[in-house]
C-alpha positions in Angstrom: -11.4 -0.1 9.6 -12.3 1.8 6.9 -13.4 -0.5 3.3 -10.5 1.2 1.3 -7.2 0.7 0.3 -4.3 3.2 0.7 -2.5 1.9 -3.1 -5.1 1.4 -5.6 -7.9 3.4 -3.6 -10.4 0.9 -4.1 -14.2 1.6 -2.3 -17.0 -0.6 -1.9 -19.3 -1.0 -4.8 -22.8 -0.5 -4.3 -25.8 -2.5 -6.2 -28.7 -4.8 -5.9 -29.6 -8.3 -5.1 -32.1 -9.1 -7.7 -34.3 -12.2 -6.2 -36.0 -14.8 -8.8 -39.2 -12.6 -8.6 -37.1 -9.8 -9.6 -37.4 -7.9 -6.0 -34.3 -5.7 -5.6 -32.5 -5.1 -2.0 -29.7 -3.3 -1.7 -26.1 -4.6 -1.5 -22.7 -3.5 -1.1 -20.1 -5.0 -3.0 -16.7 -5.0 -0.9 -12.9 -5.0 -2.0 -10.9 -7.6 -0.7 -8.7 -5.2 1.9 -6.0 -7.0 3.9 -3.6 -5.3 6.8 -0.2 -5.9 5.6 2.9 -5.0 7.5 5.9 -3.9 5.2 9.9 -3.3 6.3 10.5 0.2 4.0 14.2 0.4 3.7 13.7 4.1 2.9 12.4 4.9 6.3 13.8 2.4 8.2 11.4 1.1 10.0 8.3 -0.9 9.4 4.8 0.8 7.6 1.2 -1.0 7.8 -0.8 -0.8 5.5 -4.5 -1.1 4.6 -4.7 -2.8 0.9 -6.7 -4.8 -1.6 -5.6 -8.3 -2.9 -4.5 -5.6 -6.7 -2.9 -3.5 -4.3 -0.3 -6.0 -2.8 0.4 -7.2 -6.4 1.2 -3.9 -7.1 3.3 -3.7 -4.3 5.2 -6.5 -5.2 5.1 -5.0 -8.9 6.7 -1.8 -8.2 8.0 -2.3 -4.6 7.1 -0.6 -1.5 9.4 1.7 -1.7 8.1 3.5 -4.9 4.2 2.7 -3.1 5.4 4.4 -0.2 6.6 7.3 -1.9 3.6 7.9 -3.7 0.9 7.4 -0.7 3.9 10.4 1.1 3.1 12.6 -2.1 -1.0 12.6 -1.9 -0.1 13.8 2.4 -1.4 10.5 3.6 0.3 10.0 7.3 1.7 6.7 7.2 
């Protein structure tokens, strides 16, 4: 499953752990991404989708009907 979320389009960060000595290693910094299952009266049936703990607020901000609408517009295959 791929680190990004269909909504907000939130990608892993990537930066350093910086040690006490100052030694830097690399590090990724990952968004919290959930699989959510959502009934979309407008289709009828039931959607999954991959999203970020902002994206679900969103959903619940806007509803899934209006998220599901614009994920359709970029050509994403739901």
């Amino acid at each position: 499953m791929a680190r990004h979320c269909q909504v907000t389009g939130a990608e892993p960060g990537f930066g350093h752990h910086v040690s006490h000595s100052h030694r830097r290693t690399k590090r990724r910094f990952d968004p919290n991404i959930q699989r959510k299952t959502y009934w979309v009266p407008s289709l009828g049936r039931r959607v999954t989708l991959t999203v970020s703990a902002r994206g679900i607020k969103t959903i619940d901000r806007r509803g899934i009907d209006a998220v599901v609408a614009q994920i359709l517009a970029r050509g994403e295959k739901l």
